[in-house]
N, C-alpha and C positions, 0 to 999 in steps of 0.2 A: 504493500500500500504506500504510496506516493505520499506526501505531507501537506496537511490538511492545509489549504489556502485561507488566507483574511481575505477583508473587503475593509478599506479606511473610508470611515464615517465622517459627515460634514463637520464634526468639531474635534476632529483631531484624531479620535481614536481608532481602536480597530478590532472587528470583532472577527471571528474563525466563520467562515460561510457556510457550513453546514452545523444547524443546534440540534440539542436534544430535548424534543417534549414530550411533559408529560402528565397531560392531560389524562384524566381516569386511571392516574398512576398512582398509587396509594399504600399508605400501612409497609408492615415488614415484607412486602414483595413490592412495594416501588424503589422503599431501599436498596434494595437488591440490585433491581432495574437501573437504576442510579449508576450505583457506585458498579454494575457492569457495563454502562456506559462510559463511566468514566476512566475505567477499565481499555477499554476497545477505543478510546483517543479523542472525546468528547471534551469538550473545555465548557462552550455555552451551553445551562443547562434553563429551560424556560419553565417558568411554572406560573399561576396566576392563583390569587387571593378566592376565586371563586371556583378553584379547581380543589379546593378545601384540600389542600396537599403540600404547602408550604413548609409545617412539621416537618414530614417526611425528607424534603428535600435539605433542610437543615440539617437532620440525623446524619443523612449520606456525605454531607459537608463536612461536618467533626470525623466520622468513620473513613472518609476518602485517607491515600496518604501522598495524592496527590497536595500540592500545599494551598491554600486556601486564593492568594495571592492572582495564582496558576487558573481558576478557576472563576468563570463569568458566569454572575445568576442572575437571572430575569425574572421580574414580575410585573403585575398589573394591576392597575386601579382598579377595583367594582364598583358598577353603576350607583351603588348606593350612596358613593363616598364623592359626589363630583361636585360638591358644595367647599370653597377652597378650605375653610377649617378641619373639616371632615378629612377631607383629602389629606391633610399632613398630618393628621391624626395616625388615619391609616398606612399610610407608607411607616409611619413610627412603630405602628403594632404587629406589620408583617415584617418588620424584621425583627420586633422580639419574638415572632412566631417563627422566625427562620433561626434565630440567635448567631443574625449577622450582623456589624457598624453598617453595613452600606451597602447597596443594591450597586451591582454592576453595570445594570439598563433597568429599566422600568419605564411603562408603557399606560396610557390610559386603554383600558379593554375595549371600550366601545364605545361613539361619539355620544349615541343618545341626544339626538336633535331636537326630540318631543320635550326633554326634560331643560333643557336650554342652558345646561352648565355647564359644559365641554371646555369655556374658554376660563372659568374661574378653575375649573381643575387642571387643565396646560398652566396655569400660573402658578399653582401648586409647586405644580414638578419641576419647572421651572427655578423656584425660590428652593426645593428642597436640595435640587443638586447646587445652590449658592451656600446649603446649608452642610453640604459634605455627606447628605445622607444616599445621592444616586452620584453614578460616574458620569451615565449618558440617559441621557431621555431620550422619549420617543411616544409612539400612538399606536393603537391596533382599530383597523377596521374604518380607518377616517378615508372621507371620499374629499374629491380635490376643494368644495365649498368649505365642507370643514378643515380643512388645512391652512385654508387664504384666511380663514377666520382669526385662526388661533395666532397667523404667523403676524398678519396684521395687528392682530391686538397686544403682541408681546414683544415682537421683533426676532423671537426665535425659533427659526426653523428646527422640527423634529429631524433625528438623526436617523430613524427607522420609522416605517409602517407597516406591520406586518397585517396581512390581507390572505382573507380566502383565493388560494391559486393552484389549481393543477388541472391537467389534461382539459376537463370536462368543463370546468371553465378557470378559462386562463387568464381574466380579470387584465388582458395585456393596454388598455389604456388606463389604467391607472397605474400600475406597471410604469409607463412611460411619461405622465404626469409627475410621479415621483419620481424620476431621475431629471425632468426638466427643474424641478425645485432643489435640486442636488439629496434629496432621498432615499436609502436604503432602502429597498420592498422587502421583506423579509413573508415567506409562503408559510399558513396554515393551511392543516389537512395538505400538503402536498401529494400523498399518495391517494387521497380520495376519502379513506376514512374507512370504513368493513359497510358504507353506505352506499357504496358504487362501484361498478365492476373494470374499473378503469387498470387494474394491475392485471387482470387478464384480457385487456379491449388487443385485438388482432392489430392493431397496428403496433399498439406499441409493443408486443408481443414480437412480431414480425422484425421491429429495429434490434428490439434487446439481440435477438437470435442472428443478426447480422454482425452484431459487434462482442458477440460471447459473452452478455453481460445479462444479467437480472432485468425486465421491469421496471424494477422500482429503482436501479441505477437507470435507468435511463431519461426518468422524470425527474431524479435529483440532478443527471448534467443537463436536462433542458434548462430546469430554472438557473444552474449555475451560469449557462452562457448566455442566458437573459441579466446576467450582474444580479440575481434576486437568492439570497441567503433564505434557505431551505430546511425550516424545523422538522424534523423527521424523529417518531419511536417505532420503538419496537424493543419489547423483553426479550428475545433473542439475542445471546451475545452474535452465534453465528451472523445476524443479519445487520447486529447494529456496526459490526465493522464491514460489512460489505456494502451497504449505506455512506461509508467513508472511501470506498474502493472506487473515486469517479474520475479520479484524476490521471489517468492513462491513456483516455481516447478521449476523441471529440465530436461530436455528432454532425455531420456534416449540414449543409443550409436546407438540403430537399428535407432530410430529416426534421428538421424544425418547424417548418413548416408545416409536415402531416401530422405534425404533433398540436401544434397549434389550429390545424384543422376540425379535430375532436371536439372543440369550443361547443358547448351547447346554449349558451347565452347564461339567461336567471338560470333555466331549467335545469342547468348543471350544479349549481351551490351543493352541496353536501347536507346540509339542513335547509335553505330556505331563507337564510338570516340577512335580510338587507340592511345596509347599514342605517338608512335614513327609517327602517321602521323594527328594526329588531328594539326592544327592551330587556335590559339584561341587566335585573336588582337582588336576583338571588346570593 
């Protein structure tokens, strides 16, 4: 396996292009899941406040002998918390919930249009990493209105967006929205989710078996050579380094294109969650 590639972010930093999520990752077997990710060459490890799993990823933290330093954790605001006192509240209790000083990235989880706080909570995150409590900020799930919003209102450009993206829909203008604003995309559900049969769809079936590779390498080098950092799980040690196994070939242009073909519009989302009407307070 080839060495995991960065991506240098609008305000300096730099994060590893492929992370580990984990989402429905839980209890004494997400630690596991964890620290065999971290195991198999994982650095960014993504978790959110509403994935009720921060604990856990904490445990894996102390237990890694990886050094802490060594090691990029992500989390997320929840919709509950988007009122800016709230907001710095919470960022303060998910990391005694992690029993970390400081979040490496952190993310608002969703704009939440309806609820009209988006921009008191980008000022949050904003003030908290003045405060020494995030390294890098950022947003999940914001469309380009809410991004001109928040950049306009603060002056500061998020350093990531991570955004529902793969095969079935490739979400590729906002995608390219975000790199006109100098933004990181960063892909959820990249593989589709156990919602869609996108890791057996015949094409990409058809490429993987051209290039002797898996599938689900072959969805992680499309987003890789679209410049979009790729959160990828899987409890499998076997597959979580083969997931990191993407750096040896490159997919040529026709390829990318049939791959980008797959697009189903809305109709491909993995759940259905748009951003200007999902609600997400749990």
């Amino acid at each position: 396996m080839e060495k995991l590639q960065t991506m240098r972010l609008n305000d300096g930093t730099s994060l590893p292009s492929i992370g580990f999520g984990t989402v429905q990752v839980k209890g004494a077997q997400g630690v596991t899941s964890v620290l065999s990710a971290i195991e198999a060459g994982y650095r960014l490890i993504d978790t959110s406040t509403n994935y009720n799993n921060e604990g856990m990823v904490g445990e894996a933290v102390r237990r890694s002998s990886t050094p802490r330093e060594e090691l990029i954790i992500s989390s997320k605001l929840p919709g509950h918390s988007h009122g800016y006192d709230r907001a710095i509240l919470m960022i303060q209790e998910s990391l005694y919930r992690l029993g970390l000083d400081y979040f490496d990235k952190y993310l608002i989880h969703w704009p939440l249009p309806k609820q009209g706080q988006y921009e008191e909570a980008w000022q949050a995150l904003v003030d908290a990493q003045k405060f020494g409590l995030i390294k890098t900020i950022g947003v999940s799930n914001f469309l380009p209105e809410h991004l001109e919003k928040i950049i306009e209102k603060t002056g500061v450009t998020p350093a990531t967006n991570q955004i529902e993206r793969h095969p079935y829909f490739n979400n590729n203008e906002l995608v390219e929205y975000n790199k006109s604003r100098g933004i990181v995309t960063e892909a959820w559900s990249p593989l589709g989710r156990e919602l869609n049969d996108v890791l057996t769809n015949e094409t990409i079936v058809s490429i993987a078996e051209k290039y002797n590779k898996e599938p689900a390498q072959i969805i992680i080098r499309w987003n890789l050579q679209n410049d979009v950092l790729t959160v990828v799980k899987s409890s499998s040690y076997a597959h979580q380094k083969a997931n990191l196994d993407v750096f040896d070939f490159e997919l040529s242009e026709e390829d990318m294109k049939q791959i980008d073909a797959l697009d189903k519009g809305e109709a491909g989302r993995v759940e259905g969650q748009h951003p200007n009407e999902y609600e997400e307070f749990d």
